[in-house]
C-alpha positions in Angstrom: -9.4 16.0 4.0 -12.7 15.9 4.9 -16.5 13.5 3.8 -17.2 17.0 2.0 -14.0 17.6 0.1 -13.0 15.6 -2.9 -9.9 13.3 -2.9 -7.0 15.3 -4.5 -5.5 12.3 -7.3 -1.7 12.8 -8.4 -1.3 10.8 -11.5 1.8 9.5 -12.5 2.9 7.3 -15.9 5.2 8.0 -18.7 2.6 7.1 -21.1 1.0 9.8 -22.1 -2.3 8.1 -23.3 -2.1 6.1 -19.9 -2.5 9.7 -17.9 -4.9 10.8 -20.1 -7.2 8.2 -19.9 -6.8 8.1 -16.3 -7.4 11.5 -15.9 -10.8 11.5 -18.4 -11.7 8.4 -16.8 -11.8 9.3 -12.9 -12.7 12.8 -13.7 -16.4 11.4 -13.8 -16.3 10.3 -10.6 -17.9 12.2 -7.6 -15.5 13.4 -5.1 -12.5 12.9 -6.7 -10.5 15.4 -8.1 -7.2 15.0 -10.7 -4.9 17.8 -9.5 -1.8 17.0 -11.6 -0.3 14.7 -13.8 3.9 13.7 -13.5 5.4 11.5 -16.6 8.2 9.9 -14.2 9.6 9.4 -10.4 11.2 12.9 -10.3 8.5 14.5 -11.1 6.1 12.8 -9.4 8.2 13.7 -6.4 8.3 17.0 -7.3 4.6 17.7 -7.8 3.6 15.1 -4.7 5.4 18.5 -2.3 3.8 20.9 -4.4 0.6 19.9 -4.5 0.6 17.7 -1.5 -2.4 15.1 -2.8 -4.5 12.6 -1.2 -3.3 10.1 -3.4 -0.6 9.7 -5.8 -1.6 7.0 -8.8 1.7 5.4 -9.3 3.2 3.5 -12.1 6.3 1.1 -11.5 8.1 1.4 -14.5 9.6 4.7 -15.4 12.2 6.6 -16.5 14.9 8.7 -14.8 13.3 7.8 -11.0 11.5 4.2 -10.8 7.7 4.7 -9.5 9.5 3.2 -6.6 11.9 5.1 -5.6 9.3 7.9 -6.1 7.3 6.0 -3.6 9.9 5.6 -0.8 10.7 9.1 -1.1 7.2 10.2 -0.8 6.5 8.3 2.3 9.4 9.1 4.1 8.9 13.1 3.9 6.8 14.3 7.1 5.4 16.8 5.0 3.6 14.1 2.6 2.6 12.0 6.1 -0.9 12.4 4.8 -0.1 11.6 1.1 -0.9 7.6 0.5 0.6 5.9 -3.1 -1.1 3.6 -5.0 0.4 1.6 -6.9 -0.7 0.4 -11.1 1.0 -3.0 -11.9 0.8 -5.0 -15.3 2.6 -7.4 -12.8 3.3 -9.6 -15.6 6.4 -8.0 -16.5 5.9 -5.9 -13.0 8.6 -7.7 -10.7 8.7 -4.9 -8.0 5.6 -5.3 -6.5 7.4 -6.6 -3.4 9.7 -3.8 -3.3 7.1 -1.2 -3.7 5.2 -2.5 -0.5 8.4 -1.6 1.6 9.2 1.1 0.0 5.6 2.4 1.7 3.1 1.8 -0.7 -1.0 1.7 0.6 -2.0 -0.1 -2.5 -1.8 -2.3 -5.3 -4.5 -2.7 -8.4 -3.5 -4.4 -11.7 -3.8 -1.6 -14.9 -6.8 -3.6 -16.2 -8.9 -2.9 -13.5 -12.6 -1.8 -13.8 -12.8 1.9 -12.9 -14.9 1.4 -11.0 -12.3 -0.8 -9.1 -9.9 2.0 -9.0 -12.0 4.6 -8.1 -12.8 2.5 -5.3 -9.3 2.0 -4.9 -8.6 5.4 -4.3 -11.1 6.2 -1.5 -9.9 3.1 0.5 -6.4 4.4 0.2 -7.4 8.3 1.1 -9.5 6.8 3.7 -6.0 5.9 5.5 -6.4 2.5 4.7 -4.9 -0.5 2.6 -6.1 -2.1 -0.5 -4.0 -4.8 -2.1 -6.2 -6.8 -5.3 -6.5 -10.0 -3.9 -5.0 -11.2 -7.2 -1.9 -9.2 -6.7 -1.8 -10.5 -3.5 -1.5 -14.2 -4.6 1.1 -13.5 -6.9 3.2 -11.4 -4.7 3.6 -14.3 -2.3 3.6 -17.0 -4.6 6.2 -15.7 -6.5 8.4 -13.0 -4.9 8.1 -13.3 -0.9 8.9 -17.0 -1.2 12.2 -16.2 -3.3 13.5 -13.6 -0.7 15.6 -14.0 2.2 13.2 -13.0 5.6 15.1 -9.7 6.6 15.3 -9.0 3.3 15.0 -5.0 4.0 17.6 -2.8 5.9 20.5 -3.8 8.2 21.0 -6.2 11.1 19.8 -3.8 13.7 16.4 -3.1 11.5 15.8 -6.9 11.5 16.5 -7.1 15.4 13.9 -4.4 15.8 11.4 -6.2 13.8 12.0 -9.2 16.3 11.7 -7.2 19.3 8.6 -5.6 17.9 7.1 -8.9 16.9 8.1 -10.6 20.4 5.6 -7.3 22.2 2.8 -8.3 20.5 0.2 -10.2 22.4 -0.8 -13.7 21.3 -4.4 -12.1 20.5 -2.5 -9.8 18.4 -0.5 -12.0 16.1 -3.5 -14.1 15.8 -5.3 -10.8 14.0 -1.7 -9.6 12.5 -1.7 -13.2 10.7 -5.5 -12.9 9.1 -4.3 -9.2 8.0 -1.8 -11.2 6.0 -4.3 -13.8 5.0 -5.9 -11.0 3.0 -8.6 -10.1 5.9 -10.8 -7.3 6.3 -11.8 -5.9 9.3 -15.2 -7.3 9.4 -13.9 -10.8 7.9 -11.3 -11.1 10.6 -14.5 -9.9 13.5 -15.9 -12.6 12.0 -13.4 -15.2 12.3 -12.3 -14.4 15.7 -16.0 -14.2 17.2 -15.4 -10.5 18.3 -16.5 -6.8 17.1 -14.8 -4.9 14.4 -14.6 -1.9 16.9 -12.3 -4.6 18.6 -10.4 -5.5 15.5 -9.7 -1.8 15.2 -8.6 -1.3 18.5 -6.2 -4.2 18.5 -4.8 -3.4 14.7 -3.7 0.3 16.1 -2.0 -1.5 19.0 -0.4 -3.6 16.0 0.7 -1.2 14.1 2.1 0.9 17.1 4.3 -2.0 18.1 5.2 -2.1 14.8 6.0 1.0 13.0 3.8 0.3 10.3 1.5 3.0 9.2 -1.4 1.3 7.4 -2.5 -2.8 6.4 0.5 -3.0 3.9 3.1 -2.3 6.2 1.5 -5.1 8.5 1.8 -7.7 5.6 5.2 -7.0 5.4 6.1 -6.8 8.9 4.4 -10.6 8.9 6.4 -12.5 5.9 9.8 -10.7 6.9 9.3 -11.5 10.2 8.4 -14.8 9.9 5.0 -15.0 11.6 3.5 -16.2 7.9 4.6 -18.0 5.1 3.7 -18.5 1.7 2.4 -22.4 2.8 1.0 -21.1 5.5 -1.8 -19.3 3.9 
């Protein structure tokens, strides 16, 4: 994808008002396209390969395939590595949110959002970078990182890599990798730390090297399962 092509939008939710009025609705917008439409998981895995989008609009809640399970395999197929999910949540009744982040998801906006918002939303995400509402954000640690186990993800070995991988990084490094959890943007965290967001950049790709993680979600994780942050420490 390039500035001069529009970003290609995969929307997926099994009500079928919900995608229409997502489709009508972002359809105004300049530069982004709605290629497709999926009313569950399977589908939405499905048409994701076929149509290979910028950005898949995901719902949670589904039937046959969960939005994430749908999610985790959409990330994990190397011919979607330039595919990003973002991810609708009532979040009221949404208790996946948590789940969704480590299944590989860039994003997070509650359903209520302006358009604007998501429209917004969407270029962040197809810009290779991570949104999560600061709302959403509160919640999710509030209420669901603080009830789970650290390690909560994958085997013994997975959670020794995650130590190893935290133990490489450089004190300068966890400092930024603990603002990114804070909620930070680059500019805020430049800010904070009295040093250029060219720097920030540069150390956040070292980050997410050391890491494995592939965009600003994957680093929030990588922080609360690892430790590094906690809910009271925010």
């Amino acid at each position: 994808m390039t500035e001069s092509e529009p970003i290609r939008v995969l929307v997926v939710d099994d009500q079928d008002l919900v995608r229409s009025g997502f489709k009508m609705i972002l359809s105004t917008y300049e530069g982004i396209e709605i290629v497709g439409e999926a009313r569950n998981g399977s589908q939405a895995v499905e048409e994701a390969q076929r149509l290979r989008p910028d950005v898949v609009l995901m719902d949670i809640r589904m039937p046959e395939m969960s939005g994430i399970e749908a999610c985790r395999a959409i990330t994990a197929n190397p011919l979607l590595a330039r595919t990003r999910v973002l991810v609708l949540t009532t979040f009221d009744i949404d208790e996946y949110v948590y789940d969704a982040l480590g299944a590989g998801a860039s994003g997070f906006l509650l359903k209520d959002a302006d358009p604007d918002d998501i429209a917004a939303a969407i270029r962040v995400v197809a810009a290779g970078d991570a949104l999560i509402q600061p709302s959403v954000m509160r919640r999710l640690v509030e209420t669901f990182v603080a009830a789970r186990p650290r390690g909560g993800w994958g085997s013994a070995e997975t959670a020794d890599g995650r130590r190893a991988a935290l133990g490489s990084l450089t004190d300068r490094e966890r400092e930024i990798l603990m603002l990114v959890a804070r909620g930070l943007s680059n500019d805020e965290i430049a800010e904070e730390l009295f040093i250029s967001p060219a720097t920030v950049k540069t150390h956040l790709a070292r980050i997410m090297a050391k890491t494995d993680a592939h965009d600003r979600a994957q680093l929030v994780v990588f922080a609360y399962e690892t430790g590094l942050v906690s809910p009271a420490s925010r």
